[in-house]
C-alpha positions in Angstrom: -6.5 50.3 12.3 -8.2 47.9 9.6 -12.1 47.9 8.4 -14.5 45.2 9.5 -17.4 43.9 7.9 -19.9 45.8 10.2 -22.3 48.1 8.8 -24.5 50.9 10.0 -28.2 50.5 9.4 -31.1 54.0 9.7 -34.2 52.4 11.3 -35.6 55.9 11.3 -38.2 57.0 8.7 -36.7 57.3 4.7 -38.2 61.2 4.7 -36.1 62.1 7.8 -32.8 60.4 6.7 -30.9 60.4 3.1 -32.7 62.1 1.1 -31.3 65.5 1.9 -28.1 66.3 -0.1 -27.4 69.7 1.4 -24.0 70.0 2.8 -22.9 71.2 6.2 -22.5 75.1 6.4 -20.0 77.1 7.2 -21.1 78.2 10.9 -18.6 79.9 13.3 -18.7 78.0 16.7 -17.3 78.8 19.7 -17.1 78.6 23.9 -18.1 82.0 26.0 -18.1 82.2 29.9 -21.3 83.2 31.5 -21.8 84.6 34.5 -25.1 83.2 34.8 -27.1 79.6 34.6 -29.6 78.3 32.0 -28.7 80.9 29.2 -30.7 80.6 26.3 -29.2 81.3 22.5 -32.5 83.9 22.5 -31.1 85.9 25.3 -27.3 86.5 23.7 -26.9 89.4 21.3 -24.1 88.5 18.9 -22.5 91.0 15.6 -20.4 90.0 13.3 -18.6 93.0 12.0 -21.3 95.3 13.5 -24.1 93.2 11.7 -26.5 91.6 14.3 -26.2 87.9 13.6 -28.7 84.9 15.2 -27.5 82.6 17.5 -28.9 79.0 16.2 -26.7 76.7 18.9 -26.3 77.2 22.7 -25.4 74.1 24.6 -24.4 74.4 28.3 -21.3 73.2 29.7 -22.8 73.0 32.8 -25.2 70.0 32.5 -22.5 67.5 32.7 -20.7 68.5 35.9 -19.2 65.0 35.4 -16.1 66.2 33.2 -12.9 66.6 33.7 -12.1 70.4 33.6 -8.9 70.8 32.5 -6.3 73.6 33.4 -2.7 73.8 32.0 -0.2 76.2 33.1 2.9 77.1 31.0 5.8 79.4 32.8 8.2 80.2 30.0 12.0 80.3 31.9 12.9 83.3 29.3 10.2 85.0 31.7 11.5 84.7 34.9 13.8 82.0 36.3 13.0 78.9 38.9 12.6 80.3 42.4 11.9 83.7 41.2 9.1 85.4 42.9 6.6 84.8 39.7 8.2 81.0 39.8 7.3 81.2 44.0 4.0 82.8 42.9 2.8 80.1 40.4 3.5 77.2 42.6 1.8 78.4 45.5 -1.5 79.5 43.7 -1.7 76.1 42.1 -1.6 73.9 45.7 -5.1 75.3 45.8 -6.2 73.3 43.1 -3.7 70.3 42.3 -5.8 67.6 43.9 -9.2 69.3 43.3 -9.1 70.3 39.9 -6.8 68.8 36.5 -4.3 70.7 37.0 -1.6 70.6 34.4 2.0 71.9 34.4 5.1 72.7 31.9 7.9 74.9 31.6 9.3 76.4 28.4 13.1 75.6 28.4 16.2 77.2 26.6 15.3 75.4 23.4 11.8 75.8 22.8 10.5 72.7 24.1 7.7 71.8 26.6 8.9 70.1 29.7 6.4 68.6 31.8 6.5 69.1 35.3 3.0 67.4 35.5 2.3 66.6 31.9 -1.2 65.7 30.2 -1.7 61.7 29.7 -0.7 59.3 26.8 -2.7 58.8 24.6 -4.0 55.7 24.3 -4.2 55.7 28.0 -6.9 53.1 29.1 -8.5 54.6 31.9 -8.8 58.5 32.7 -6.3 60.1 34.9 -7.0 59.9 38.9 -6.3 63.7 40.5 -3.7 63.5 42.9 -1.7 65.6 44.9 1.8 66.1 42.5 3.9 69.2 43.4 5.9 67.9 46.1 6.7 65.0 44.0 7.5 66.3 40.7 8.4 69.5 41.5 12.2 69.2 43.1 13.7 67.3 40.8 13.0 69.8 38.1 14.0 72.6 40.8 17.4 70.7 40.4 17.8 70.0 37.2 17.4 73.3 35.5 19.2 76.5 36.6 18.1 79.3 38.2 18.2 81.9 35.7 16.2 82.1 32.5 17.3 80.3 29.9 16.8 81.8 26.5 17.4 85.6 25.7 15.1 87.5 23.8 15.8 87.8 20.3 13.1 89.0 18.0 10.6 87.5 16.6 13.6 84.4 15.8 12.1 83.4 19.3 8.8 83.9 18.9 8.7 81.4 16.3 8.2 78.2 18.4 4.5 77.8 18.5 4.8 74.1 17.4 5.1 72.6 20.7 1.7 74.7 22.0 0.2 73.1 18.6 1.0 69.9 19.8 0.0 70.6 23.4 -3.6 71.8 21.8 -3.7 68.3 20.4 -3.4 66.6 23.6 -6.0 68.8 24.8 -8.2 67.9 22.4 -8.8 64.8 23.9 -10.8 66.1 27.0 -14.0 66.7 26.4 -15.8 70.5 26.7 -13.7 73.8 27.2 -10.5 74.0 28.7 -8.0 76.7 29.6 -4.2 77.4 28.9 -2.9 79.8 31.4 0.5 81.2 29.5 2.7 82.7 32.1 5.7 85.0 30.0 4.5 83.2 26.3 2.1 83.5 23.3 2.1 87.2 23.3 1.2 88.8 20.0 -0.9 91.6 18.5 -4.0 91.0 16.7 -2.5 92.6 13.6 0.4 90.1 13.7 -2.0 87.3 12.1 -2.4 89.5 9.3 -0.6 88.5 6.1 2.7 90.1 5.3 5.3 90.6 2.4 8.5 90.4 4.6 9.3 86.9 5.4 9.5 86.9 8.9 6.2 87.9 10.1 4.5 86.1 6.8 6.2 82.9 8.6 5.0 83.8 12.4 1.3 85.0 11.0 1.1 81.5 9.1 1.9 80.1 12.6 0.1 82.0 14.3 -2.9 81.1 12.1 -2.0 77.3 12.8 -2.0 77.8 16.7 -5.3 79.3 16.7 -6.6 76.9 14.5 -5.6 73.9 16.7 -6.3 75.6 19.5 -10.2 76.4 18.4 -10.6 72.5 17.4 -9.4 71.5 21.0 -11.6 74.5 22.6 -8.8 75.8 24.2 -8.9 79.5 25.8 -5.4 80.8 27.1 -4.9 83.3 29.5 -1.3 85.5 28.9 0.4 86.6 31.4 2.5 89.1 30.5 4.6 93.1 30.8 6.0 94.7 33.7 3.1 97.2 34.2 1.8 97.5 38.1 -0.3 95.0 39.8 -4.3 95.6 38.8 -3.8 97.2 36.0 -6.1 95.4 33.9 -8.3 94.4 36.9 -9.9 90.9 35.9 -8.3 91.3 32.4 -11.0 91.9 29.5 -8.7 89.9 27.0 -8.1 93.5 25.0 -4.6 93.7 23.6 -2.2 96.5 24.4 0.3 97.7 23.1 4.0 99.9 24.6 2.9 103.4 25.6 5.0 106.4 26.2 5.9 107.4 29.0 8.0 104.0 29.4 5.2 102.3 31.1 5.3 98.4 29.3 2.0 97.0 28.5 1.3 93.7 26.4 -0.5 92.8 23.5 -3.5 90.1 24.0 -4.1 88.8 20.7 -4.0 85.2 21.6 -6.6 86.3 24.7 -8.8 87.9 22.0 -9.0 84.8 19.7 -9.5 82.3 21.9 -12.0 84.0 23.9 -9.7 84.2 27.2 -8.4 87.0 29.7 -4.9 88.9 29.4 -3.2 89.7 33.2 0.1 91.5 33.8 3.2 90.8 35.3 2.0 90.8 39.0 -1.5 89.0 38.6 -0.2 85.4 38.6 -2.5 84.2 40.9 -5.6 86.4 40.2 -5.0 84.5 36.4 -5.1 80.8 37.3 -8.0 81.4 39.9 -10.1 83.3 37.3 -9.2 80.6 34.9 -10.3 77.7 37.3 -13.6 79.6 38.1 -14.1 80.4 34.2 -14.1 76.6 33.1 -17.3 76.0 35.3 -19.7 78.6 33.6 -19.6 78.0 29.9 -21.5 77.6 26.9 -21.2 76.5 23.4 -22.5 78.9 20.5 -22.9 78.3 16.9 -23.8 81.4 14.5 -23.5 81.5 10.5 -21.6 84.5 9.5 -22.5 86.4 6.4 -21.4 84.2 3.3 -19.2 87.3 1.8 -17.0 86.7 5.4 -15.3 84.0 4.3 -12.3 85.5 2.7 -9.2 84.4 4.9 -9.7 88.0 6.9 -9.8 88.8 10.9 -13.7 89.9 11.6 -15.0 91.0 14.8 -16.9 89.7 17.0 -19.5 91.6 19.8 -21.1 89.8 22.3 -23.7 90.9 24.9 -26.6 89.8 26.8 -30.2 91.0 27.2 -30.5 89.2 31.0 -29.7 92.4 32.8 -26.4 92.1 35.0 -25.1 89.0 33.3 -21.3 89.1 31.4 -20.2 87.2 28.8 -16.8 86.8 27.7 -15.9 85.8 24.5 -13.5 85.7 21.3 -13.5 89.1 20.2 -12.4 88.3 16.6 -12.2 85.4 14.2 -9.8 84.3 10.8 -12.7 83.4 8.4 -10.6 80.7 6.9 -12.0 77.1 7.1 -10.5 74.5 7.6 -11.7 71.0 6.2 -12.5 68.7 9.6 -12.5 64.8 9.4 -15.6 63.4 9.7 -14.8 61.8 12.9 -11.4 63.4 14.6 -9.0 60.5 15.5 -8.7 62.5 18.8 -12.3 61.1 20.1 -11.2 57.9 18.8 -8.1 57.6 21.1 -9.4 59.7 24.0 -9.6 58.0 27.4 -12.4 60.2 28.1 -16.1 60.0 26.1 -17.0 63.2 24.3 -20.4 65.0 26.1 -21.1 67.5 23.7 -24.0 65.1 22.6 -25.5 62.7 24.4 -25.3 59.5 23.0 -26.1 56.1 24.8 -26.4 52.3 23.5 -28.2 49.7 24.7 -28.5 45.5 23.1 -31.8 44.7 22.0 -33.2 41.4 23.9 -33.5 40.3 20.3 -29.9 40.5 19.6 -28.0 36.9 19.6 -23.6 37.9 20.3 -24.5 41.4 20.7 -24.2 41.9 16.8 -26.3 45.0 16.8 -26.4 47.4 19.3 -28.8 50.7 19.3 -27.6 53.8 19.3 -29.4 57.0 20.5 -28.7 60.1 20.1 -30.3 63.4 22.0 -31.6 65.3 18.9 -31.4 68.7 21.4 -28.2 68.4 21.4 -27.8 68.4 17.7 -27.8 71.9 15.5 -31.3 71.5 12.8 -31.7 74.3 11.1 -35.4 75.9 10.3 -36.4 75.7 6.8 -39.6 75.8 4.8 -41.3 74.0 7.9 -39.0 71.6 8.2 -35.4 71.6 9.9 -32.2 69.7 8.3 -29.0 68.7 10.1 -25.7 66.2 9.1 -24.5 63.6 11.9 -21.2 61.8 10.8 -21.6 58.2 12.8 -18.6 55.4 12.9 -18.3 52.3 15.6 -14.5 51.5 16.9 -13.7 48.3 18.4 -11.1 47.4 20.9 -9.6 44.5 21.9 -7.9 43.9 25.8 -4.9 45.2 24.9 -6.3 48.4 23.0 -5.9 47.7 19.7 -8.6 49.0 17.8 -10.4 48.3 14.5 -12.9 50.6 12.4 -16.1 47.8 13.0 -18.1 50.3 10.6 -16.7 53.4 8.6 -17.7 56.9 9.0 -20.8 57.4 7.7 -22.6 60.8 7.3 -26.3 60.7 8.1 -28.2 63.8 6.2 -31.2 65.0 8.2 -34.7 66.1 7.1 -37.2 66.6 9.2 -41.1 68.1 9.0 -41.9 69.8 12.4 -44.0 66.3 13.6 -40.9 64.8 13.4 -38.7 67.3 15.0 -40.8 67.6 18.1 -40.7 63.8 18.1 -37.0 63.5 17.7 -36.5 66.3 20.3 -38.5 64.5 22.9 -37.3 60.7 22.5 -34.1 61.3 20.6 -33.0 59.9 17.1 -32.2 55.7 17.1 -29.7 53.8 15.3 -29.1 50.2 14.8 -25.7 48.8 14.0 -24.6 45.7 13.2 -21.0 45.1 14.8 -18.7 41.9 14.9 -18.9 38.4 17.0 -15.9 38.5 17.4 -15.5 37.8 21.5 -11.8 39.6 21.1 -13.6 42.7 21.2 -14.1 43.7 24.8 -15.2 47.2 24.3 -17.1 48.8 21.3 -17.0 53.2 21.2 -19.9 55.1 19.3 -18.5 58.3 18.1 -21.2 60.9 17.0 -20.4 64.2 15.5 -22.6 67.1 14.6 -21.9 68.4 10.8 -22.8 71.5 11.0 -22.2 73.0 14.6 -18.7 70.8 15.0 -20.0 68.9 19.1 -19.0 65.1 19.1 -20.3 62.2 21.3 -19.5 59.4 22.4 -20.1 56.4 24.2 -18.6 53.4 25.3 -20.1 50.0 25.2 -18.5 47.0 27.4 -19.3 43.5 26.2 -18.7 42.1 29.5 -21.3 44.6 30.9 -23.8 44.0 28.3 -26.3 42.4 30.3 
């Protein structure tokens, strides 16, 4: 992907833009599911190792119904074979959703690997996927192709240490925009303690991986559900995501760590079905939160996390702990660049101004409630990373402007005027008639939410 000559160009005032050098902070962001509608940030009670903590960034997921909401279910063969009743189970709870809902679908071979029976798209793809019926068509062939016993024996943690493909999988995920869910039927079970740091080399190598997964897995804002033990039906009811551990008495429970850091819900063996239709129902309730820990937190540790609401009757589940270990984020993540979809954590839209000869500057806008601006001395500052992609017919793609980052400054006049008509942005892009599409990609500094928005030449008038 080359540069181009384009440039970006602030036509908002010089005391709102530039001047600030602050840089972003380190806030802990997340998704929670909430069993109610138009939560405000005011209304959630947050601690961060028992220390109340204020909630500076609540954005609903439900405002843009419009999005894809994305489900993936993994059954590990290692679990239970093909045609087993949990195999039986997980095919006949997802025919309730496969044409309604993105429904997504892999098995975990022999050999670690990811096979998909109904695998996420390329990327690159050109258009978003259409929801179709797809079991009876992809399903038989894979019935025939594998054998009917599981395929990999347990061994130790030698086979727990395969998290690369669900690291890659994150990735793909990445690409749809809001919250998604992973439901992980006999796979990704591990203690809490187990991302702790260790002498022996082992489980130093599986915490370090570990630590990766649930890195990749926060950037995508992926939650996964575990499905795992041999304990009796109900047993955890609607799961609360707590991890468990082997109890005496020979009754098999299973550890939820992966539940509690991602901010999903644990199930055992027999609650197959009540997991993927809690998931589905789950993705349609949530809410992005942004909080900034206490500065001494950041020291590579697990911390927990407490979450409540004062709304009476209304539930809230979240990540019950976090690895206060951050990681440096590109200013815009090539994921948004490549997505089929557009990114609707912020609304952005462009527009040509009548002005404008070969549409070589376009205006960007950008909802300024959607960003994160932070109260301070009567005035509120924020950091908005901005960069313009071109793409020609056949998708290639060149950077028409490079990422710029866009400090904010504003006195409480021009907050309440941002809030209520939205910042604007002029940008000069190329002629050039081979570009047939232009994307805007917007992403907040400090709270981590990207937008995006597509502009069609052919469409510009």
């Amino acid at each position: 992907m080359g540069s181009h000559s384009g440039r970006l160009v602030l036509l908002v005032l010089s005391s709102m833009c530039g001047a600030f050098g602050q840089t972003p902070p380190k806030l802990i962001a997340f998704d929670i599911v909430a069993d109610a509608a138009g939560l405000q940030g005011n209304e959630i009670r947050l601690y961060d190792d028992k220390k109340a903590q204020s909630v500076l960034y609540c954005h609903s997921g439900q405002q843009h119904p419009e999005n894809p909401r994305v489900t993936v279910v993994v059954f590990n063969l290692a679990y239970a074979g093909i045609k087993s009743y949990a195999w039986n189970e997980t095919i006949r709870t997802m025919r309730q959703f496969e044409s309604s809902e993105f429904l997504y679908f892999y098995v975990k071979t022999g050999r670690g690997a990811l096979l998909p029976v109904h695998g996420l798209p390329e990327k690159d793809a050109e258009s978003p996927p259409t929801n179709l019926r797809w079991i009876d068509r992809n399903l038989p062939p894979i019935e025939k192709t594998l054998p009917l016993e599981p395929l990999l024996k347990k061994s130790g943690i030698t086979s727990m240490i395969r998290l690369a493909p669900y690291v890659d999988l994150a990735a793909r995920l990445a690409a749809f925009p809001a919250q998604k869910n992973l439901i992980c039927i006999g796979c990704l079970s591990a203690k809490p303690s187990e991302w702790d740091p260790s002498p022996f080399g082992n489980e130093a190598a599986y915490a370090a991986e570990l630590r990766q997964l649930s890195d990749a897995l926060a950037r995508a804002r992926v939650a996964v559900y575990p499905v795992h033990g041999s304990g009796p039906s109900g047993l955890v009811g609607a799961g609360n995501g707590a991890g468990v551990t082997n109890r005496p008495g020979g009754l098999q429970l299973f550890p939820g760590g992966i539940a509690e850091v991602t901010g999903g819900r644990t199930y055992s063996s027999g609650q197959i079905m009540e997991a993927i239709q809690q998931a589905v129902r789950d993705r349609k309730s949530t809410y992005r939160i942004a909080y900034l820990p206490p500065p001494e937190n950041w020291d590579g540790k697990r911390h927990k996390i407490t979450i409540g609401s004062t709304r009476s009757g209304v539930h809230l589940l979240a990540p019950r702990w976090y690895i206060a270990e951050p990681q440096e984020s590109e200013p815009i993540p090539k994921v948004a660049i490549t997505s089929p979809f557009d990114q609707t954590d912020i609304a952005v839209s462009v527009s040509v101004p009548k002005s404008a000869e070969n549409a070589q500057r376009i205006e960007i806008r950008v909802d300024a409630a959607d960003l994160l601006l932070m109260p301070r001395n009567s005035r509120y500052s924020g950091s908005i990373a901005m960069q313009t992609i071109c793409y020609t017919p056949d998708q290639r793609k060149r950077a028409c402007t490079e990422p710029a980052s866009v400090k904010l400054d504003l006195s409480r006049q021009e907050y309440a005027t941002a809030i209520s008509g939205g910042l604007r942005f002029p940008i000069e892009v190329p002629a050039d008639e081979a570009f047939s599409r232009i994307r805007v990609l917007v992403r907040d500094e400090y709270s981590g939410a990207m937008g995006t928005a597509t502009f069609v030449r052919n469409e510009e008038r």
